[in-house]
gemmi code that builds the backbone of each chain (N, CA, C; Angstrom):
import gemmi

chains = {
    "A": [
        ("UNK", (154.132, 161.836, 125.843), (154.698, 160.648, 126.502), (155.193, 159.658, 125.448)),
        ("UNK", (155.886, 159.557, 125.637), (157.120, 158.316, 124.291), (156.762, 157.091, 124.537)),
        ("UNK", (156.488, 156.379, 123.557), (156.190, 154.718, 123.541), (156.893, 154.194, 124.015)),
        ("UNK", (156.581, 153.350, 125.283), (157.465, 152.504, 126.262), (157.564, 151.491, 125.514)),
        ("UNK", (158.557, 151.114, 125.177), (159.224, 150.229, 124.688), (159.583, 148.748, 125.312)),
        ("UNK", (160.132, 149.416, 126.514), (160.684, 148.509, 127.558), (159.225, 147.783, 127.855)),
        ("UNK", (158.175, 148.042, 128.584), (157.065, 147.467, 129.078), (156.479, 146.665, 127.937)),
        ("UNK", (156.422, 147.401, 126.456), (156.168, 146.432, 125.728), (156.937, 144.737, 125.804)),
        ("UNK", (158.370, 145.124, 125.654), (159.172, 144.401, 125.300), (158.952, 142.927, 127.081)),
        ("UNK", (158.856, 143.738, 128.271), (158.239, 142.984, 129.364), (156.972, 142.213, 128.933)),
        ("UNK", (155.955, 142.792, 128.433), (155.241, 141.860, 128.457), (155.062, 140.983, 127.383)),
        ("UNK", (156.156, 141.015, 126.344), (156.324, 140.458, 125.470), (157.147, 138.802, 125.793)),
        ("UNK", (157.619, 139.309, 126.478), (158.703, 138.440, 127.256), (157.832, 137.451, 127.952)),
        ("UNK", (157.301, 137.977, 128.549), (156.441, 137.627, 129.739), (155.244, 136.384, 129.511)),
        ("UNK", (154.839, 137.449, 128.589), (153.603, 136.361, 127.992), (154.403, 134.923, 127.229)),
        ("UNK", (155.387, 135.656, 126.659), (155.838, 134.272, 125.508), (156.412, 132.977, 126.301)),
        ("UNK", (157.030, 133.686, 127.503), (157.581, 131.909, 128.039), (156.118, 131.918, 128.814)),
        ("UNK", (155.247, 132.678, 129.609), (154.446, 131.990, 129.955), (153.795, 130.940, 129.118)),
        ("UNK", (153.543, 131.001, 127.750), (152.719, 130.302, 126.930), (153.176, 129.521, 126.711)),
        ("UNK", (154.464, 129.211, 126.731), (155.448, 128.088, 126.079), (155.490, 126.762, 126.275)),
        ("UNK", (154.827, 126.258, 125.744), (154.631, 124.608, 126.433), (153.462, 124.599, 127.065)),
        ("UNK", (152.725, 125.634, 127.067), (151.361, 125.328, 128.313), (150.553, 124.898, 127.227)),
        ("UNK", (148.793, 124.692, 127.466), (148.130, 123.668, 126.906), (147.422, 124.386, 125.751)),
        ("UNK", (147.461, 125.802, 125.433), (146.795, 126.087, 124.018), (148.395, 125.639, 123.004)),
        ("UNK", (149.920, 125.901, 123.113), (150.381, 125.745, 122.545), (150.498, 124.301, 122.115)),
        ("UNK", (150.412, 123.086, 122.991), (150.007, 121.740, 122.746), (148.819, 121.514, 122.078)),
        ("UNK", (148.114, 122.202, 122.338), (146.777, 121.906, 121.757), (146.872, 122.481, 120.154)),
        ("UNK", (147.552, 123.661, 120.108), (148.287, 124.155, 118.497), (148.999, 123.452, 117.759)),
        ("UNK", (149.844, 122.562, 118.823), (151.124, 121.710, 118.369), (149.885, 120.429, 117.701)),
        ("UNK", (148.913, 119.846, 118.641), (148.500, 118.542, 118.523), (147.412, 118.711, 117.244)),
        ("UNK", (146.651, 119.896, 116.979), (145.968, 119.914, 116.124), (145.890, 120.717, 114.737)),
        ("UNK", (147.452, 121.705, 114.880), (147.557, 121.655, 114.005), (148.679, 120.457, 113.047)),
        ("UNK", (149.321, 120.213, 113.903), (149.934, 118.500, 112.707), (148.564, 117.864, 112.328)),
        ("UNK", (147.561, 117.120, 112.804), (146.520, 116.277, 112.492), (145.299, 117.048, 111.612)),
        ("UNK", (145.398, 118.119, 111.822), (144.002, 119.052, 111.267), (144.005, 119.036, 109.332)),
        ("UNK", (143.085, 118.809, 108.972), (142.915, 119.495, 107.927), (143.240, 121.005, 106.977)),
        ("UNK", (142.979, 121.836, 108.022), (143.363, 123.453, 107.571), (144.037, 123.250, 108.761)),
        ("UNK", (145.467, 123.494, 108.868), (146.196, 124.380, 109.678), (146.091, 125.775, 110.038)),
        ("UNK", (145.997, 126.176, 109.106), (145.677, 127.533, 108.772), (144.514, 128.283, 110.150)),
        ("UNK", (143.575, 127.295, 110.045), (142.545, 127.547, 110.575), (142.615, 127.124, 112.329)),
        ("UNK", (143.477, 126.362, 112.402), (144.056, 125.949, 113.634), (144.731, 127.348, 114.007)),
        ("UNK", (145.356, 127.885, 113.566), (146.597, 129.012, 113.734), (145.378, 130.113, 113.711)),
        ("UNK", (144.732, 130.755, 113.144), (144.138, 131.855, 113.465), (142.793, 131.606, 114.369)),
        ("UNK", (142.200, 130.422, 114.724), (141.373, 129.854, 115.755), (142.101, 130.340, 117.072)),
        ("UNK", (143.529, 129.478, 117.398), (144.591, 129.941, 118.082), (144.649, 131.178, 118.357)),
        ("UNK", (145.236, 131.540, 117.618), (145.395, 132.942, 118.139), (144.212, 134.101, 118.248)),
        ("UNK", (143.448, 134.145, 117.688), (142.478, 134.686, 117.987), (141.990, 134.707, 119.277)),
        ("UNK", (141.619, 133.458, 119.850), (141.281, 132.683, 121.072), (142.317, 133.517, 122.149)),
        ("UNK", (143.524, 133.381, 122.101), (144.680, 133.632, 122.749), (144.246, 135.593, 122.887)),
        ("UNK", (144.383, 136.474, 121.600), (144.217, 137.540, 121.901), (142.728, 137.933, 122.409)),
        ("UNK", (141.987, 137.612, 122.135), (140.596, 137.817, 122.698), (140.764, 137.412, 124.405)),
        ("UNK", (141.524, 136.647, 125.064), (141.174, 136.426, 126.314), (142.236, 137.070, 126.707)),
        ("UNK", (143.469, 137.480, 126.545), (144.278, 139.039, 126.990), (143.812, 140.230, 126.983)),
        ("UNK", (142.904, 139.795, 125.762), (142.163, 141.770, 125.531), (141.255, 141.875, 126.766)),
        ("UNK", (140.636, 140.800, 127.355), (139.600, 140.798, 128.226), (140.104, 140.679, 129.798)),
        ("UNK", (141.267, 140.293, 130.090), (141.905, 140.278, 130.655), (142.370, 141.863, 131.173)),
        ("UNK", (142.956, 142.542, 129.882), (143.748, 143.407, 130.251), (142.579, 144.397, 130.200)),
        ("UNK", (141.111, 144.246, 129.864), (139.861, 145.301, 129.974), (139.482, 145.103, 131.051)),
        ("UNK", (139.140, 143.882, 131.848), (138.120, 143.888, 132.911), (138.883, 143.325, 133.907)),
        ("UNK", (140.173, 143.604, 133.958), (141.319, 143.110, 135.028), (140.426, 141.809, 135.736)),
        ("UNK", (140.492, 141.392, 136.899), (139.765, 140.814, 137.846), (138.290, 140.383, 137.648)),
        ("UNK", (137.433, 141.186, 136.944), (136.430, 140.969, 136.634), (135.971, 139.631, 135.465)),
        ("UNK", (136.854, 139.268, 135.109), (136.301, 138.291, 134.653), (135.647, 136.472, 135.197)),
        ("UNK", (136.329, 136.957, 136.247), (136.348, 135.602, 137.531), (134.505, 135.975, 137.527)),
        ("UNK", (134.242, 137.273, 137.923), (132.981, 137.455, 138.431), (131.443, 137.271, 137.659)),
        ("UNK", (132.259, 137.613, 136.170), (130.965, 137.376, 134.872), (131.038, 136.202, 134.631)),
        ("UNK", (131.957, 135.362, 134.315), (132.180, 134.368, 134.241), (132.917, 133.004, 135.364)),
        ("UNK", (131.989, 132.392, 135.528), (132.557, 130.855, 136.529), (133.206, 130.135, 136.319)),
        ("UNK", (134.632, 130.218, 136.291), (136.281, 129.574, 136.250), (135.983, 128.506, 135.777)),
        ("UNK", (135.416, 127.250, 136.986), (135.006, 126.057, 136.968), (133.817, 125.419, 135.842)),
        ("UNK", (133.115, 126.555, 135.285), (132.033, 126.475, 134.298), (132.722, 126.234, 133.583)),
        ("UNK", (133.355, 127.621, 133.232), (134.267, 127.418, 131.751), (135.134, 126.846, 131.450)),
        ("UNK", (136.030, 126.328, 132.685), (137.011, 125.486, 131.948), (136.364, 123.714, 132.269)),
        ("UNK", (135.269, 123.908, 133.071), (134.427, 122.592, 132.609), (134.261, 122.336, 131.008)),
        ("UNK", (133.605, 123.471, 130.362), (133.159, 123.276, 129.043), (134.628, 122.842, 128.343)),
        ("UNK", (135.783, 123.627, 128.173), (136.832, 123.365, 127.684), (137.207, 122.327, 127.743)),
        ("UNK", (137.035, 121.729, 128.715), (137.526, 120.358, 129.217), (137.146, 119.275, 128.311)),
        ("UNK", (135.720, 119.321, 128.285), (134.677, 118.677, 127.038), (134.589, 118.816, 125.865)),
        ("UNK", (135.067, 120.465, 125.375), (135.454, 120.224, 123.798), (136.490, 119.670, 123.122)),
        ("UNK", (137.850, 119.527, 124.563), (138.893, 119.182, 124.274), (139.034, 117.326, 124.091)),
        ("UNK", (138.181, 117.352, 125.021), (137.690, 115.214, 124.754), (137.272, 114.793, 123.471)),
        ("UNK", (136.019, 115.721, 123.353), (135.308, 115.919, 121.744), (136.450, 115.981, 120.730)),
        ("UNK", (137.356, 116.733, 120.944), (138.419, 116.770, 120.119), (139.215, 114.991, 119.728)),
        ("UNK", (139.742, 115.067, 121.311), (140.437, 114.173, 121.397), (139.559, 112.332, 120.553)),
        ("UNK", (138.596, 112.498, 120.550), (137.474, 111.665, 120.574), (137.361, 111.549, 118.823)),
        ("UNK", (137.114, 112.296, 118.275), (136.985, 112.788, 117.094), (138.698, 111.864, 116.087)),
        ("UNK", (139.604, 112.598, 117.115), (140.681, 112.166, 116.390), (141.069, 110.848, 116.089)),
        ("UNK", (140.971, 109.701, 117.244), (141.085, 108.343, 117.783), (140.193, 107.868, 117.575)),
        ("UNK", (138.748, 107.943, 117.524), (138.508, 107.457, 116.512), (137.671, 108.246, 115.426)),
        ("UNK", (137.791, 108.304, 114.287), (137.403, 108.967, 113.343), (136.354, 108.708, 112.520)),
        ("UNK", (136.135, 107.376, 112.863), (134.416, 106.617, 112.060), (133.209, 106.725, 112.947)),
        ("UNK", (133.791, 107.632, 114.394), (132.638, 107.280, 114.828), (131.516, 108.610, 114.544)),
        ("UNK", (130.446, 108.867, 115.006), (129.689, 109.825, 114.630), (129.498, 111.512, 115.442)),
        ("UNK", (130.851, 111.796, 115.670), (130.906, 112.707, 116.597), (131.260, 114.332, 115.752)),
    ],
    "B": [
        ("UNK", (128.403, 119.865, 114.699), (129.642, 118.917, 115.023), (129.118, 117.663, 114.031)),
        ("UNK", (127.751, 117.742, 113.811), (127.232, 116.471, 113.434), (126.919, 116.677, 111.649)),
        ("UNK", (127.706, 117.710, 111.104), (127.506, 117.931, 110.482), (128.368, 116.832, 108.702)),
        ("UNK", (127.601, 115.965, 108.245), (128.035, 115.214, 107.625), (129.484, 115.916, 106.849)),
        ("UNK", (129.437, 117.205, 106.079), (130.287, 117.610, 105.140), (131.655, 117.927, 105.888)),
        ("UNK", (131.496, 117.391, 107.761), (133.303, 118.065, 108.253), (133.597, 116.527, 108.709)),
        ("UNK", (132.564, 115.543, 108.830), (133.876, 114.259, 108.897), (134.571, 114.326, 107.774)),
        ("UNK", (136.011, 114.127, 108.186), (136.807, 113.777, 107.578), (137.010, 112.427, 106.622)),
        ("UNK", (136.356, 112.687, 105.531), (135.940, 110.948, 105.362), (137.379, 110.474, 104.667)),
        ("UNK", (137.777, 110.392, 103.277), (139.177, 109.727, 103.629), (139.927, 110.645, 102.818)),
        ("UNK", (140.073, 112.250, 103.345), (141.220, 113.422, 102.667), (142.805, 112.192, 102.563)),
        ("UNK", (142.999, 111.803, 103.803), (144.619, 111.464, 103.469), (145.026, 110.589, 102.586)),
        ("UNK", (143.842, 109.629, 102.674), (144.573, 108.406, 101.516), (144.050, 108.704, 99.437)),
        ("UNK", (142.648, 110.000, 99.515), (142.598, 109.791, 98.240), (142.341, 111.759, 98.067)),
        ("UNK", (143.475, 112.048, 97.942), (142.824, 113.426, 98.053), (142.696, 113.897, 96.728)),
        ("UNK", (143.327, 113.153, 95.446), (143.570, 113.314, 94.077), (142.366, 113.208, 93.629)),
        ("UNK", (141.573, 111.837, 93.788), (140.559, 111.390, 93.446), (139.215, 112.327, 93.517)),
        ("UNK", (139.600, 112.361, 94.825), (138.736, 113.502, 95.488), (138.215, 114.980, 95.176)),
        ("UNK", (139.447, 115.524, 94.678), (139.566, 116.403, 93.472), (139.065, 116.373, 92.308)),
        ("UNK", (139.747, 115.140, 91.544), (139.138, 115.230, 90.111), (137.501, 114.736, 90.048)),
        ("UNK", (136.904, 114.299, 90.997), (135.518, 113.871, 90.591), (134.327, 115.134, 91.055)),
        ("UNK", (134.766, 115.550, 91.912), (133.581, 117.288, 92.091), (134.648, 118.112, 93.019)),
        ("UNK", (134.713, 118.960, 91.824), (135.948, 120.434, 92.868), (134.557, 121.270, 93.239)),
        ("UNK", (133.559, 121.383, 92.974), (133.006, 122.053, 93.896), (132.441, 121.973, 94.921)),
        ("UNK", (132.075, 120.472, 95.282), (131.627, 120.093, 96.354), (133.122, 119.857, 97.336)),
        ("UNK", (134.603, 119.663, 96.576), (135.231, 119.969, 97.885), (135.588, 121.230, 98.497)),
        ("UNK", (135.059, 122.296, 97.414), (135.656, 123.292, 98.080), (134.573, 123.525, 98.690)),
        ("UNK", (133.393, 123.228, 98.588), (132.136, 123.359, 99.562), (132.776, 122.704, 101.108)),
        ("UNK", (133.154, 121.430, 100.770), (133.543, 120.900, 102.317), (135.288, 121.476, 103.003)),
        ("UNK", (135.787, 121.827, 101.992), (136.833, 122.151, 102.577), (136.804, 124.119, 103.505)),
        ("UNK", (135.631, 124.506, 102.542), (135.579, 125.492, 103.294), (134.115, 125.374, 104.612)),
        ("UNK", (133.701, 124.371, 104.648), (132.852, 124.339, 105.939), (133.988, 123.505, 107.050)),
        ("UNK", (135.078, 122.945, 106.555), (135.902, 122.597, 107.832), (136.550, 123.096, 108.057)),
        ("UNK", (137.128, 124.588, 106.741), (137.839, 125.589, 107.751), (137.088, 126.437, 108.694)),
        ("UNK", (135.805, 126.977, 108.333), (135.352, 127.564, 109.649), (134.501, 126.193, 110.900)),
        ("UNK", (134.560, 125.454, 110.205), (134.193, 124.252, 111.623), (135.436, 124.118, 112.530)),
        ("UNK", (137.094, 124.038, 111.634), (138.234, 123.688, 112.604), (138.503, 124.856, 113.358)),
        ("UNK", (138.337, 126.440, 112.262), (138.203, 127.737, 113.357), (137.506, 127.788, 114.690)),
        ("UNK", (136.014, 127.383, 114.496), (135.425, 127.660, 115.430), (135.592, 126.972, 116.305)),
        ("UNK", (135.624, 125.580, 116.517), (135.833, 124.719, 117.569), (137.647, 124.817, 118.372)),
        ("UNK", (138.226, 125.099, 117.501), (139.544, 125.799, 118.211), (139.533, 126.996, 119.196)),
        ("UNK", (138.783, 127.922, 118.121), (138.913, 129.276, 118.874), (137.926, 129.260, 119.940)),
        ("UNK", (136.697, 128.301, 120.243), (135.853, 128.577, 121.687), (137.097, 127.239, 122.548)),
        ("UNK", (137.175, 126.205, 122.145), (138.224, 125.766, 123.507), (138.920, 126.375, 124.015)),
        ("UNK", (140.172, 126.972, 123.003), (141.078, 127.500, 123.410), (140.620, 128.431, 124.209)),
        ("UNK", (139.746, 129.709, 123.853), (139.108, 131.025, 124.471), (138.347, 130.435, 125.683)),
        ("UNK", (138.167, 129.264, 126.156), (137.267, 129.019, 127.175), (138.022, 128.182, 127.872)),
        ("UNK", (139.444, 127.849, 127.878), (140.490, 127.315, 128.270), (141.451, 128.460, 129.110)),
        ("UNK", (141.407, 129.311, 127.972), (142.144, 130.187, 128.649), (141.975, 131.442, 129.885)),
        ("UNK", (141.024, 131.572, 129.428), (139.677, 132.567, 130.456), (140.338, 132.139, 132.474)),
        ("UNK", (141.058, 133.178, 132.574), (141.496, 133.048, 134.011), (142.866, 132.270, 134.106)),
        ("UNK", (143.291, 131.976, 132.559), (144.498, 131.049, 132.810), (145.768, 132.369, 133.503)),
        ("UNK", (146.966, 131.302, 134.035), (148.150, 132.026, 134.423), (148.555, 133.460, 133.518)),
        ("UNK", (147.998, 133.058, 131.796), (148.468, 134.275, 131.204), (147.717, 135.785, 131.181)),
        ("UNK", (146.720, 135.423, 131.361), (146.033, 136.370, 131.399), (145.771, 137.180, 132.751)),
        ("UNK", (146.237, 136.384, 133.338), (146.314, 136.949, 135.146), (148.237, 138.048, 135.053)),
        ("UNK", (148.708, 136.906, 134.435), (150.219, 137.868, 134.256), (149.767, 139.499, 133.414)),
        ("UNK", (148.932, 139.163, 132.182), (148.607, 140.857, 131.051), (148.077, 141.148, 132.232)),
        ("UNK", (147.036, 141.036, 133.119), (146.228, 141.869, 133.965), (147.098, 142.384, 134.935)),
        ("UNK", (148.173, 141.894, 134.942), (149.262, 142.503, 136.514), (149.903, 143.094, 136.309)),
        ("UNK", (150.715, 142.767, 134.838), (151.802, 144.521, 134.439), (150.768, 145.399, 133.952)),
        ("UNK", (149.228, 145.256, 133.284), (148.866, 146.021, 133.293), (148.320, 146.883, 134.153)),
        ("UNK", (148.183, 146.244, 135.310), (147.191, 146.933, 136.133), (148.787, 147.762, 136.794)),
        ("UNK", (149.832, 147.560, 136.910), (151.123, 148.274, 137.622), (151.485, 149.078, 136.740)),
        ("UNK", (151.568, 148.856, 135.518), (152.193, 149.789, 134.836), (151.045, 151.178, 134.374)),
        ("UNK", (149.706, 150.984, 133.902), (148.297, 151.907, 133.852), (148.885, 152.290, 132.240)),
        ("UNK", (148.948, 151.080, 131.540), (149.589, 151.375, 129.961), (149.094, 149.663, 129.552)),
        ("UNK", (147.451, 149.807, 129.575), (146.902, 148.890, 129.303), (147.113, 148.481, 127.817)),
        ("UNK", (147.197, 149.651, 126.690), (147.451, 149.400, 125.558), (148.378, 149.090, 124.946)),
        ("UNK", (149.926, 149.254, 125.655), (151.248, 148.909, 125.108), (151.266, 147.069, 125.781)),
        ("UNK", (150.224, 146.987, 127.213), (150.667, 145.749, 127.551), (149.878, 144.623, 126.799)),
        ("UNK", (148.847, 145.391, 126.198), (148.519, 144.448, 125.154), (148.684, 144.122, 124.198)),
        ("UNK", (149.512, 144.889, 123.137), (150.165, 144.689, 122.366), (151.450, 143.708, 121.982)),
        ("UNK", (152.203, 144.188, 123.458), (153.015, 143.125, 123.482), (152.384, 141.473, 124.077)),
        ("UNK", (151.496, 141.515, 124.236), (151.093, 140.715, 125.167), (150.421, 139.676, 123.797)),
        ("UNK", (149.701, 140.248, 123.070), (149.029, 139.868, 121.326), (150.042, 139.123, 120.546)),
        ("UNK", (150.988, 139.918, 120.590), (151.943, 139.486, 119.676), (152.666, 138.333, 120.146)),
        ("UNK", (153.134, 138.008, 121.498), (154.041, 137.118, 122.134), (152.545, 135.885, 121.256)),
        ("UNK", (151.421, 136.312, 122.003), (150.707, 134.831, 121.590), (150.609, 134.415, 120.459)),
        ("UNK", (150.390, 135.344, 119.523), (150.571, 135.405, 117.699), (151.300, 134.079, 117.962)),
        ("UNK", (152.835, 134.824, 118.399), (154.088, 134.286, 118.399), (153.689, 132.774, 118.697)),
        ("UNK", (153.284, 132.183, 119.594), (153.623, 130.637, 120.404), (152.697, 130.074, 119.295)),
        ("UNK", (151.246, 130.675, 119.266), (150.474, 129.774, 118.700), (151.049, 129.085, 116.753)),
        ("UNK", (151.350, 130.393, 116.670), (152.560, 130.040, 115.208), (153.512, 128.875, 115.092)),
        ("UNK", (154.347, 129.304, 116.307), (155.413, 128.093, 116.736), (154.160, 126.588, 117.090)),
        ("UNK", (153.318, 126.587, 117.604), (152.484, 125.447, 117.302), (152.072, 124.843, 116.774)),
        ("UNK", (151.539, 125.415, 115.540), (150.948, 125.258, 114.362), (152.282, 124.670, 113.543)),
        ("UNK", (153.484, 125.812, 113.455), (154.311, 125.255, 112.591), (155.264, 123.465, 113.254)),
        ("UNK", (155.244, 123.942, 114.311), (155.663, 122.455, 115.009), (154.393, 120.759, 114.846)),
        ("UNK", (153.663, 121.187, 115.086), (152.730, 120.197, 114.084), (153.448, 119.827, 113.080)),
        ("UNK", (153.096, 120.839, 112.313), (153.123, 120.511, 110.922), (154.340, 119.872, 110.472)),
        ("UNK", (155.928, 120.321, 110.850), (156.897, 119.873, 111.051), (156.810, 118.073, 111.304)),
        ("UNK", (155.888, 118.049, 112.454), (155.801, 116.578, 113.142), (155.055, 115.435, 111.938)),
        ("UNK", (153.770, 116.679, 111.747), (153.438, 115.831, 110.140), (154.146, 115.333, 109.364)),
        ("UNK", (154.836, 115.769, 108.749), (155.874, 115.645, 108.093), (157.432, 114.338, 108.110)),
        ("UNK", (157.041, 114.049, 109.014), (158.019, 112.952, 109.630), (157.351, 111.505, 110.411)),
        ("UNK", (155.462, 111.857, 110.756), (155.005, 110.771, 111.139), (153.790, 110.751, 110.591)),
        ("UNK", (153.918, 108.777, 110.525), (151.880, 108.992, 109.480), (150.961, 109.646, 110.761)),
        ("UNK", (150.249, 109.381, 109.404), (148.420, 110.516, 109.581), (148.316, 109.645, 110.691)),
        ("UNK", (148.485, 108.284, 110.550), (147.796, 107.302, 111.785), (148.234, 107.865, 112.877)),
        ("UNK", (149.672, 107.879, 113.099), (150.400, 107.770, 114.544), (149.379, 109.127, 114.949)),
        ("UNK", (150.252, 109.878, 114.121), (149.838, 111.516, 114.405), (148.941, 111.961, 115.221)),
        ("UNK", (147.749, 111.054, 114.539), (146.350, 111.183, 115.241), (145.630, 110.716, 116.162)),
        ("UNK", (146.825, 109.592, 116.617), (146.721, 108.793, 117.878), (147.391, 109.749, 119.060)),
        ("UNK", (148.733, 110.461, 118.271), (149.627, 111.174, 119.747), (148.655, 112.710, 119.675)),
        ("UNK", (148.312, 113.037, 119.018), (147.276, 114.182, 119.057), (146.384, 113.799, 119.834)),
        ("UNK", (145.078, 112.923, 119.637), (144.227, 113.152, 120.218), (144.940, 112.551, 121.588)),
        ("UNK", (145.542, 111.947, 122.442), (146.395, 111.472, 123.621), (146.455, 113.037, 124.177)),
        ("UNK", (147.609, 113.476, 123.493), (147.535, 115.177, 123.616), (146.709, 115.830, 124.502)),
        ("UNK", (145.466, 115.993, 123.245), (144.378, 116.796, 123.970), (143.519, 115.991, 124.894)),
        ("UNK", (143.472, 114.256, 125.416), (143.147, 114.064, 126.268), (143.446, 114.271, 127.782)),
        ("UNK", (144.813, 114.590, 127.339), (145.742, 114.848, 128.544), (145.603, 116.647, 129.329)),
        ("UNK", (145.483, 117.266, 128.058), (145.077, 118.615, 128.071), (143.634, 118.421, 129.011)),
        ("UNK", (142.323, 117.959, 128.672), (141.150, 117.514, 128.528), (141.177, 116.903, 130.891)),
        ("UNK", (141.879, 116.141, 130.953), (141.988, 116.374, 132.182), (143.057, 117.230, 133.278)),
        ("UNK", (143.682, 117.945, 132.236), (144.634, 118.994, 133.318), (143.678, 119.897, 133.556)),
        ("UNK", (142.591, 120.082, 132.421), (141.657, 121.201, 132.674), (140.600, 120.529, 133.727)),
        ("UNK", (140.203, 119.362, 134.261), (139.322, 118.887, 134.829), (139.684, 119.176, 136.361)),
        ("UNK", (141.440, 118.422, 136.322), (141.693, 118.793, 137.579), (142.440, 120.292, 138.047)),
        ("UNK", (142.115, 121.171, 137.499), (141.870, 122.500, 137.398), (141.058, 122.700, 138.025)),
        ("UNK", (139.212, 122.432, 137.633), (137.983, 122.502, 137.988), (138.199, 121.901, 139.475)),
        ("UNK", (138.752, 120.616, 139.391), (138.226, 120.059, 140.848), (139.521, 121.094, 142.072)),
        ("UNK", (140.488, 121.455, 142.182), (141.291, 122.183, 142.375), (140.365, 123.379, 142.801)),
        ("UNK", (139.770, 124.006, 142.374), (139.455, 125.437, 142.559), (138.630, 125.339, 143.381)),
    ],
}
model = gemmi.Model(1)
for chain_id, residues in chains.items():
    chain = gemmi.Chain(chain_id)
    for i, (resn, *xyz) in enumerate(residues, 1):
        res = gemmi.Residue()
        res.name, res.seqid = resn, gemmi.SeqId(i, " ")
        for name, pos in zip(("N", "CA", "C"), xyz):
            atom = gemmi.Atom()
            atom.name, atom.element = name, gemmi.Element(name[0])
            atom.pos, atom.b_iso = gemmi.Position(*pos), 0.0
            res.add_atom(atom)
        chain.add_residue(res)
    model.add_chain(chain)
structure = gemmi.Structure()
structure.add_model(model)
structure.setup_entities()
């Protein structure tokens, strides 16, 4: 069977405007200008990004069920304040 | 998080200084804030994304097409792709506005991020 090309090239497509402007690429955009290591922003990023496709594309549907939507993107929600918090102000002890 | 050696105490305004008086204690701190800025990136983001639109899209051509491994591939790489364009768009922005502003429209940013994800939660 010959390497589909085309399906690659679909979900290549696919994924990239999905991501485009949504909130890990802002969140790439916002912390890596301000960050210290960029670097580390960019493979945090993406890492993050392929690890939750790989899991995605392993446990189709199943991830709703191991994991609680509302849990987790509760927590996200809070590291992203922490973030935000951290940045604005920067003397404080966070 | 509370860890004295990743505040940022003042890299932007004396980073020379900073240098010439102990290079080993910065590369001590510069390498505990690259895996401090890794890690705290890579669990938001990964716990941000968990059920997002994109990963529901890899799970749907994959689950239609039954070529889980080509759709992840392409699927890896597109994100490679954005998060790059992120990183390098920052940095770009660096480049044209102070550390101050920067870090005012950043953290704004991720506050804004910070409740799209909230009303996400309350949504579901």
């Amino acid at each position: 069977m010959p390497f589909d090309w085309n399906l690659l090239g679909v979900s290549f497509v696919t994924v990239f405007l999905s991501e485009l402007g949504d909130k890990s690429q802002l969140a790439a955009i916002a912390l890596g200008g301000s960050s210290s290591s960029p670097k580390a922003v960019f493979f945090g990023t993406a890492a993050a990004l392929v690890l939750a496709s790989f899991l995605g594309v392993l446990l189709g549907e199943g991830t709703a069920q191991i994991l609680p939507e509302q849990t987790v993107k509760g927590i996200a929600a809070i590291g992203f304040a922490l973030m935000a918090v951290r940045l604005l102000w920067p003397d404080g002890d966070l | 998080m509370k860890d004295p050696s990743m505040t940022p105490s003042p890299p932007k305004l004396s980073i020379d200084a900073d240098r010439s008086t102990d290079a080993a204690s910065d590369l001590r701190t510069a390498k505990a804030s690259f895996l401090g800025v890794f890690l705290s990136t890579f669990i938001t983001i990964f716990l941000a994304e968990l059920g997002d639109k994109t990963q529901v899209a890899t799970l749907l051509i994959s689950a239609q097409s039954h070529k889980p491994v080509t759709v992840f591939i392409g699927a890896a790489a597109a994100l490679i792709g954005t998060s790059l364009v992120g990183v390098l768009l920052g940095q770009w922005l660096a480049q044209r506005v102070s550390p101050e502003t920067l870090d005012i429209l950043a953290g704004i940013l991720l506050l804004v991020i910070s409740v799209g994800l909230v009303a996400d939660v309350v949504a579901l």
